[in-house]
C-alpha positions as CSV (number, residue, x, y, z in Angstrom):
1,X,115.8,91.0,108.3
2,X,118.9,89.4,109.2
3,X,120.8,89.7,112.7
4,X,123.2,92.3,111.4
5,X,120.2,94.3,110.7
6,X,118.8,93.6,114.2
7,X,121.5,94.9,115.5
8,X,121.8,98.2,113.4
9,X,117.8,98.6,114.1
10,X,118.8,98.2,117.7
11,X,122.2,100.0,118.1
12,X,123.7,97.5,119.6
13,X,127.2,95.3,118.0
14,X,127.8,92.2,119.8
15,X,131.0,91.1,120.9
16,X,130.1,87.3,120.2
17,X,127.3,87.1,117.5
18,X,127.3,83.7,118.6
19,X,125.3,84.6,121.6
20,X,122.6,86.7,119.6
21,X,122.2,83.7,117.1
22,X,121.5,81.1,119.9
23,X,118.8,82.9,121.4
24,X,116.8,82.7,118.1
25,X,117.7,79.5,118.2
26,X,114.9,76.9,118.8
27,X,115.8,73.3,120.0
28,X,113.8,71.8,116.6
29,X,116.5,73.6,114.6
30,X,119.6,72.1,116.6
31,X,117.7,68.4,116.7
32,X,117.5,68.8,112.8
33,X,121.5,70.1,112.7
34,X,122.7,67.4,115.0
35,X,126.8,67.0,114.7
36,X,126.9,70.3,114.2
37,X,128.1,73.2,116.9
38,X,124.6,74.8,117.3
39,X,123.0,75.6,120.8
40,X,119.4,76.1,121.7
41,X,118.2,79.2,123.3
42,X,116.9,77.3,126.7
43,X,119.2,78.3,129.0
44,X,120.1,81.9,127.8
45,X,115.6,81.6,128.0
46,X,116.2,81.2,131.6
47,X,118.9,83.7,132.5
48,X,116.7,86.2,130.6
49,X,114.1,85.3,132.7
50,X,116.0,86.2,135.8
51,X,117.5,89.3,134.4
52,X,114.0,90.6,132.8
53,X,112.6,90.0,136.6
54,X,115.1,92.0,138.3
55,X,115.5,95.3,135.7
56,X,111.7,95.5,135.4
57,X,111.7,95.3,139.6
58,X,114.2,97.6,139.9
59,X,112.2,100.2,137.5
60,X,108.6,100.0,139.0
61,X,110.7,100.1,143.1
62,X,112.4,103.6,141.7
63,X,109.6,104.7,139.5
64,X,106.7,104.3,141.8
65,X,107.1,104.6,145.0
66,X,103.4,105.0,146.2
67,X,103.0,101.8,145.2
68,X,103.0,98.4,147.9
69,X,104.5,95.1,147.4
70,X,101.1,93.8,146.6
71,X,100.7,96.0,143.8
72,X,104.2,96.1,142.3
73,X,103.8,92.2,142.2
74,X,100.8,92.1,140.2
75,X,101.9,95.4,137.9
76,X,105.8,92.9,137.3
77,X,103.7,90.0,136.8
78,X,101.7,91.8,133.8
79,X,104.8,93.1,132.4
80,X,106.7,89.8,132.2
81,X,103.8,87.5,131.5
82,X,103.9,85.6,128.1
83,X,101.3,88.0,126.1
84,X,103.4,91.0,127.5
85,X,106.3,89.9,125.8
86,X,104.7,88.3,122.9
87,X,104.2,92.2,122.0
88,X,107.6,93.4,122.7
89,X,109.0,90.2,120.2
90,X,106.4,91.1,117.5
91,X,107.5,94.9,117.7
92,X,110.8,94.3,117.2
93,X,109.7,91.0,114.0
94,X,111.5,88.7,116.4
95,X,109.5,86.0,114.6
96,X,111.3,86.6,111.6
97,X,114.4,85.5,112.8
98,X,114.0,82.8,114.9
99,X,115.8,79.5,113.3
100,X,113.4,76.8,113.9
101,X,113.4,72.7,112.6
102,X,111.4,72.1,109.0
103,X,108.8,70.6,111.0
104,X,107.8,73.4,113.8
105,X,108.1,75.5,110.9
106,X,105.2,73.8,109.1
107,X,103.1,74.2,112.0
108,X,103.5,77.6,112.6
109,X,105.9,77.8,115.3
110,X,107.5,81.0,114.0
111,X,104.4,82.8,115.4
112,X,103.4,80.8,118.0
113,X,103.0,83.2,121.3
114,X,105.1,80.5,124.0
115,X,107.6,80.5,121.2
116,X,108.1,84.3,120.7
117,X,108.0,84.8,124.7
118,X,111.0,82.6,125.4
119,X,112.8,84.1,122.4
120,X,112.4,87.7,124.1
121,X,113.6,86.2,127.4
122,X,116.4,84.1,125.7
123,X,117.3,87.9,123.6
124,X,117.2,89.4,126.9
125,X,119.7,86.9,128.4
126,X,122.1,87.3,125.4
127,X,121.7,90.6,125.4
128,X,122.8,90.9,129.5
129,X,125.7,88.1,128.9
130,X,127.4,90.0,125.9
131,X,126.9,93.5,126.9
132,X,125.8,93.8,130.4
133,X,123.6,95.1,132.6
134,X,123.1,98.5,131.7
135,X,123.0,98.2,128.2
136,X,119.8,95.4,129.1
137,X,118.5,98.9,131.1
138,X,119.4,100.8,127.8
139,X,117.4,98.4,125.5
140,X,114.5,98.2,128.2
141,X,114.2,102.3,128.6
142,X,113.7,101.8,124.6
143,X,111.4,99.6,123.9
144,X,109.3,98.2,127.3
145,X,109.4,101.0,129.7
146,X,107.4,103.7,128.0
147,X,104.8,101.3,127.8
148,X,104.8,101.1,131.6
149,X,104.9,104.7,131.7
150,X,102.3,105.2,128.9
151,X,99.4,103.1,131.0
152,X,99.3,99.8,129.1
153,X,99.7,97.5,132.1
154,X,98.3,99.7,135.3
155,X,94.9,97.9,134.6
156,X,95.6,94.5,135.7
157,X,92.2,92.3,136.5
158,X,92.1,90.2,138.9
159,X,89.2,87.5,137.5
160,X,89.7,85.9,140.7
161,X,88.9,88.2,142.6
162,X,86.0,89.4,140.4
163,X,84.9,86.1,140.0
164,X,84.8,85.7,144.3
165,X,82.7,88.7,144.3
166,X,80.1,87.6,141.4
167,X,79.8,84.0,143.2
168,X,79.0,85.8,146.7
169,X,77.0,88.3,145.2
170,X,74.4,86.1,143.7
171,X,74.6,83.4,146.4
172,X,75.9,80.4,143.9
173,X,77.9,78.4,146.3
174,X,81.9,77.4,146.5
175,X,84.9,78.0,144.4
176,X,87.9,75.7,144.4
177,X,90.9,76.0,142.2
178,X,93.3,73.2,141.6
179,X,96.4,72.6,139.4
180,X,95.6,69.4,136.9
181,X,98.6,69.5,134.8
182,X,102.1,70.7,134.6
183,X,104.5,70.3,131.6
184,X,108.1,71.5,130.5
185,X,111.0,71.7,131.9
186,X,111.8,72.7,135.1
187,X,112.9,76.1,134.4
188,X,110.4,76.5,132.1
189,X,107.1,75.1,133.5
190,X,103.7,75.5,132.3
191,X,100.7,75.3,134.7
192,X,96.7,74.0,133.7
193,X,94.5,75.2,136.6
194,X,91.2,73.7,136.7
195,X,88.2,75.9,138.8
196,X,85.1,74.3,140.1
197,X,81.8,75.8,141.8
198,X,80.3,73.4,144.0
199,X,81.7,70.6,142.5
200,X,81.5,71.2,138.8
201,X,84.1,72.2,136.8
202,X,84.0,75.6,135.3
203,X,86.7,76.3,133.7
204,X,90.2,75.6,132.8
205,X,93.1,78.1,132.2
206,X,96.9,77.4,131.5
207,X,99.8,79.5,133.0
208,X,103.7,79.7,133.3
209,X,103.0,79.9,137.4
210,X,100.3,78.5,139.2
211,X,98.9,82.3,140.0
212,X,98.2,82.5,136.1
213,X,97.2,79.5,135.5
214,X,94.6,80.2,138.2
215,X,93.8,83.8,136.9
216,X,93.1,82.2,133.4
217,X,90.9,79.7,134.4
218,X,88.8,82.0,136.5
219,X,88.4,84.6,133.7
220,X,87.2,81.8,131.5
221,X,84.7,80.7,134.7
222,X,83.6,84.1,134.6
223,X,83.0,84.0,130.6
224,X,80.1,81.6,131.4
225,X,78.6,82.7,134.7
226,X,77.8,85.9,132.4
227,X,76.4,83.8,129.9
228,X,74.2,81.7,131.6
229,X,73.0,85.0,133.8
């Protein structure tokens, strides 16, 4: 597939086809093409970001209005988190277009899950600069919001709060959770939240915010409490 085929699978013609080829554009490729008039798909990453935020908001605040802040927060949050849109990418073969440098090629960058994420946010951004908002809405109604409507992301878990409950239930002692590590840039950050139980560490989890790094690491906690029960 090619990006005029992207765009007749889509229905969408770009004004600037500049735009669409930059956010498939990793920074390995431009480092390897250096002198010539390629851009990176960072920044469009972050405006997609932004604009993937507020449409998905504005969706659940019209679409379900039983719902509290609480729980429209958590329901966003597992819309927009990185295996979310990891899906979304591969269902559209994303992958197959980004234009990456020889050597994240080689490693298997094409299909790594960070890698596809950004490129969906990055699309998003392009998408929202060329065309507009409501054309972003058009896309979205398309391919992400019958999946809200459908069920997939209604059962968030909460492992830290399932993992409070299985620590008081059975008496074990404390829980602590604190960030070890953070990486990228600062648009971009990625979180390693470490959890311990009276001291010992029992698991870590990684995150693009602190409240998923957290959630990781406390699903992986509760991974081995069952084990050793």
């Amino acid at each position: 597939m090619d990006f005029l085929q992207l765009q007749n699978q889509l229905g969408i013609r770009y004004k600037n086809e500049k735009l669409l080829k930059q956010a498939f554009t990793h920074s390995s490729y431009v480092n390897e093409h250096r002198g010539k008039p390629f851009q990176d798909n960072e920044r469009l990453e972050f405006l997609g970001d932004a604009v993937l935020e507020l449409t998905v908001s504005q969706f659940l605040y019209m679409n379900y209005p039983k719902m509290s802040e609480g729980e429209l927060t958590k329901l966003r949050a597992s819309i927009v988190c990185e295996p979310s849109l990891v899906h979304f990418a591969n269902q559209l073969h994303f992958g197959d277009l980004v234009l990456l440098g020889k050597g994240e090629e080689l490693t298997g960058g094409r299909y790594r899950p960070a890698l596809l994420a950004d490129v969906f946010e990055a699309f998003i951004g392009s998408l929202y600069l060329d065309q507009g908002i409501e054309e972003v809405f058009r896309f979205l109604e398309k391919y992400v919001y019958p999946s809200i409507n459908q069920g997939n992301f209604t059962r968030v878990i909460d492992y830290k709060s399932q993992l409070q409950e299985f620590v008081q239930h059975d008496s074990l002692g404390e829980i602590h959770y604190r960030i070890v590590q953070e990486y990228g840039p600062a648009h971009n950050r990625e979180f390693v939240s470490e959890v311990t139980l009276n001291g010992s560490v029992m698991g870590q989890g990684k995150g693009r915010s602190k409240k998923e790094a957290e959630q990781n690491a406390a699903q992986v906690a509760m991974q081995l409490l069952k084990v050793k029960r």
